[in-house]
N, C-alpha and C positions, 0 to 999 in steps of 0.2 A: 705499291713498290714500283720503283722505276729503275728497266734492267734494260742493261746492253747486251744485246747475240752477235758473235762475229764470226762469217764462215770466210775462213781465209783459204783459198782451192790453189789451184795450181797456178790459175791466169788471172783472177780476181776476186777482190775483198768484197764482202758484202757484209752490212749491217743493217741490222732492227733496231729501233728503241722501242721498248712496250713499256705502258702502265699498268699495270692492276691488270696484267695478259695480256693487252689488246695494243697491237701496233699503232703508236703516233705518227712514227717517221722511220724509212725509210730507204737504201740507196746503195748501189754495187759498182766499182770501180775495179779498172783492168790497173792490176799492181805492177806490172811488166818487171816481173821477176823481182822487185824488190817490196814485199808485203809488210815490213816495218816500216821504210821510209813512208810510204801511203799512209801508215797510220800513224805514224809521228806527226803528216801534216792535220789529220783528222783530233787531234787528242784534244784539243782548246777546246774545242767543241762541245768535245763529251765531257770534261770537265764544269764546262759551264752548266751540265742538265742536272746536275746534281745527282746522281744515278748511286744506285744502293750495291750492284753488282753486277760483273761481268760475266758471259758464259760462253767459251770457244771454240767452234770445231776450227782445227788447221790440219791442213795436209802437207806444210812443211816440216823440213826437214828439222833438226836438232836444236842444229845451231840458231837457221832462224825463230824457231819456238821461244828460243831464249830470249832474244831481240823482242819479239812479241811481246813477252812475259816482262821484260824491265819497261817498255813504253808503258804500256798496261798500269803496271805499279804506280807511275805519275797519279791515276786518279785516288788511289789509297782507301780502296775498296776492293773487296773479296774476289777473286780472280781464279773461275775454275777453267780448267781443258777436259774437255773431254777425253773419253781414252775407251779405246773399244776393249770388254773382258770378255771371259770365257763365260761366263755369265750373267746377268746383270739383271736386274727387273723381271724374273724370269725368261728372257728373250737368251737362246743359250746360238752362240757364234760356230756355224758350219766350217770356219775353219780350224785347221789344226793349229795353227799360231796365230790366235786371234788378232796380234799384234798388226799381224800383216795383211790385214784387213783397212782401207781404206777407215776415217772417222768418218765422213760424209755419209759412205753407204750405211755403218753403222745406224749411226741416226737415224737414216732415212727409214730404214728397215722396224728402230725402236719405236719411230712414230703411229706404225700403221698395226703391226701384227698383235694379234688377238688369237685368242686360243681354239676357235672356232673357224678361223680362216685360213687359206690355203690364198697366197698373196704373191704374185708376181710385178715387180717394183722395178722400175726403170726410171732411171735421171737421165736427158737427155741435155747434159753439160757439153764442159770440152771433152770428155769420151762419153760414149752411150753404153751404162753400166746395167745389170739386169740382176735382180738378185731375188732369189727365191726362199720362200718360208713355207714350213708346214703348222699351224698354231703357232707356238713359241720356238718352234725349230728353226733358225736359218739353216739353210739347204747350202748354198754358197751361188755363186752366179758366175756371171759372163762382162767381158770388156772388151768393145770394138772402138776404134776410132768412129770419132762423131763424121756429121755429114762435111762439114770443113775441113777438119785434118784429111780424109780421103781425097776431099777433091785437091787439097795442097800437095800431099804425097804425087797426085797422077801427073801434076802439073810439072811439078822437081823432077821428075824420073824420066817424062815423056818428052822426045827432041820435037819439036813441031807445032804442041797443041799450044793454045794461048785462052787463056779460057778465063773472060772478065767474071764478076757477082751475078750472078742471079737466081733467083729463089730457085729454091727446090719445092715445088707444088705438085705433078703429074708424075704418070707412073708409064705411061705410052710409050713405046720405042721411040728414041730420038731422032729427029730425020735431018739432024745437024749435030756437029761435034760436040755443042754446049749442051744443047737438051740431051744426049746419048749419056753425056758425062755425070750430069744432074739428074736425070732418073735412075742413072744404070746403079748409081750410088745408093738415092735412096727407096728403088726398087730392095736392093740385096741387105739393108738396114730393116726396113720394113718385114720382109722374108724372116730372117732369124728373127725376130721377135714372133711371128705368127708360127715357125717350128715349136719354137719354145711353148708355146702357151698352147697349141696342138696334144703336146706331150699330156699334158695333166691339165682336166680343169681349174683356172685360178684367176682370182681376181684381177684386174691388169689396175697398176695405178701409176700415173706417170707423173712426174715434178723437172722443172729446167725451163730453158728458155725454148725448145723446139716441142714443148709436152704438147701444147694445141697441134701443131703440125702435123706430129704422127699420131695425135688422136684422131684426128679427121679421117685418118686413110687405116684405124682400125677400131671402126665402129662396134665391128660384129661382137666385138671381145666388152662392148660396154667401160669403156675406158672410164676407171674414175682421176680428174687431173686435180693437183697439188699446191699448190705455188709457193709455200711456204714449209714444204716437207722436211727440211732441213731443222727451222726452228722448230717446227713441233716436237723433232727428236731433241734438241738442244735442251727446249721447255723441259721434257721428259726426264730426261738426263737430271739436270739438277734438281726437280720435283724426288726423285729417286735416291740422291745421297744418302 
């Protein structure tokens, strides 16, 4: 069987093709706020692969879901969304309106928890989300601005500073305004995740595009990383209908 996953986020689309499970291809593009038009130019594509079925996490809003939902229809093949419930697969949702619960984290959280684990889960996307499970309990979690939206905010706010790209690597007090800026950030990023995980022992498992980054600078916690945490909730999700 050959299946399309779409995780449509806030800043960009990303998709899988798998066969028979196992990814062929590939590929995430920045949607710049419009996540249909991007996949309207992608649909020929997926048309041509001949694909059995489609499976969607989006964190759009309504209206655009709908836009989704009619491009989608072109290939004229079975077309689920996911949707986060109060309970599901036995995985039962910490909050009180599960609705208002991120799809993304859902998933991520459906991929990993096991009845035997105590599992702290962090995406480090365009925000750094943190979400906690006890077995099949989600607990509910935390949202910080990632390492870029803070250093954007300080830049917007601050009369003076000017502060070009450059990695966020070191933890050392900065003895220049850019290192000051880029550590002090992912110094205090760093910090609540090691409170958090201070609290209760738990597994740390990280997925996104910055997961190596702050794996490296939290070894002690035995980081396990992800990169595909999303589909596997995706995989799961429809495995579970």
């Amino acid at each position: 069987m050959k299946q399309l996953w779409l995780d449509i986020g806030n800043t960009r689309l990303k998709y899988w093709i798998t066969l028979n499970g196992m990814i062929v291809e590939q590929d995430a593009e920045l949607h710049l706020q419009s996540p249909a038009d991007l996949l309207l130019g992608l649909i020929q594509h997926f048309k041509n692969l001949a694909l059995d079925c489609v499976g969607v996490s989006s964190v759009q809003d309504p209206q655009n879901n709908k836009r989704i939902a009619k491009i989608l229809a072109l290939l004229q093949i079975p077309i689920h969304f996911a949707q986060v419930q109060h309970e599901f697969a036995g995985l039962r949702c910490g909050y009180d309106q599960p609705q208002a619960l991120g799809i993304d984290r859902w998933l991520q959280v459906l991929a990993v928890a096991q009845p035997p684990l105590n599992l702290c889960i962090i995406s480090c996307g365009t925000a750094l989300t943190i979400d906690l499970t006890e077995g099949m309990q989600h607990l509910g979690g935390y949202i910080l601005p990632n390492l870029y939206l803070q250093r954007d905010a300080l830049i917007q706010n601050t009369k003076g500073i000017k502060i070009p790209d450059a990695a966020f690597h070191e933890l050392s007090p900065g003895r220049n305004t850019i290192d000051a800026v880029h550590h002090g950030i992912f110094f205090g990023l760093l910090s609540t995740v090691e409170k958090v995980l201070q609290q209760q022992p738990r597994q740390l498992i990280l997925t996104g595009g910055d997961a190596q980054l702050f794996a490296s600078h939290l070894q002690q916690f035995q980081p396990q990383i992800e990169p595909d945490l999303l589909l596997k909730g995706l995989q799961s999700y429809l495995a579970n209908l």
